[in-house]
C-alpha positions in Angstrom: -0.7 -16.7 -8.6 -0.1 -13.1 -7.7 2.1 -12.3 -4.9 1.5 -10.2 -2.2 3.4 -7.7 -0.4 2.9 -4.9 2.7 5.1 -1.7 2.9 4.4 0.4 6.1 4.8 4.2 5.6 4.8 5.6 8.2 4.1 9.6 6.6 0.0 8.4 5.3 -1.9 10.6 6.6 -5.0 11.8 4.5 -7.0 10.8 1.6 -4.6 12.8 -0.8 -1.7 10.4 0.1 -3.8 7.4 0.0 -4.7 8.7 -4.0 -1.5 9.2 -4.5 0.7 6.3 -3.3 -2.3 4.3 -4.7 -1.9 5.9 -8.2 1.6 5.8 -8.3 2.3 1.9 -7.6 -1.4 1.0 -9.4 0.3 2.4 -12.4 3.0 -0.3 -12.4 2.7 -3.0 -15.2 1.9 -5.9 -13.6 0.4 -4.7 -10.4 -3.1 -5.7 -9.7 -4.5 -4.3 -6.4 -2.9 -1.2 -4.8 -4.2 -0.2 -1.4 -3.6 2.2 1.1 -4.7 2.1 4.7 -4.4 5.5 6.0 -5.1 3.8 9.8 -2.6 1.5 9.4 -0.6 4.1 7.4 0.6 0.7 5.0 0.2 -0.7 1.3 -0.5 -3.7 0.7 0.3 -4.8 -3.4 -0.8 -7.5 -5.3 1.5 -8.5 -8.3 3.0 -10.5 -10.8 5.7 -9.8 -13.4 7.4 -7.6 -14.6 6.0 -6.1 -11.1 8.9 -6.6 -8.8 9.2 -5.5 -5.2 12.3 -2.8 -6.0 10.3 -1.0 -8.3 6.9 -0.8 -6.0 9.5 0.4 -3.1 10.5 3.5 -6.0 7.1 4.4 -6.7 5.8 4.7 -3.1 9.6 7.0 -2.7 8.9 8.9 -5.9 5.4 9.6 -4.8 6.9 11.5 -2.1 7.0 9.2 1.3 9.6 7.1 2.7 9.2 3.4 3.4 9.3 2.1 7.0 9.6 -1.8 8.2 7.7 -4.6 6.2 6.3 -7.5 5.9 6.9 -9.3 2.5 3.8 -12.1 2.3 5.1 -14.2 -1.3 5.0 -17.1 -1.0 7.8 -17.9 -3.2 
């Protein structure tokens, strides 16, 4: 069962960072669903392994934006 997880960031503002963030954790192995709300400036990620919380948080950072307060919704 995939888990789920939510990462606000706080600098979405547009379409553009919405393609990018989304292309940039979408791209992870194990990553199913990558979407950005550009209202709620957040991404929520669906995943299983090798797909690991630490290395969704580097994407969205190497992507260019900075990760505010979350809410991590696994329920393991």
């Amino acid at each position: 069962m995939p888990k789920a997880l939510i990462r606000a960031v706080p600098g979405i503002t547009c379409g553009q960072c919405r393609q990018a963030i989304e292309g940039a954790v979408g791209a992870l192995p194990g990553v199913t669903v990558a979407d950005v709300s550009t209202g709620a400036r957040a991404v929520a990620v669906l995943y299983d392994a090798p797909a690991e919380p630490a290395g969704i948080d580097a994407a969205i950072r190497g992507a260019g934006y900075r990760i505010g307060q979350y809410t991590d919704g696994s329920t393991s």
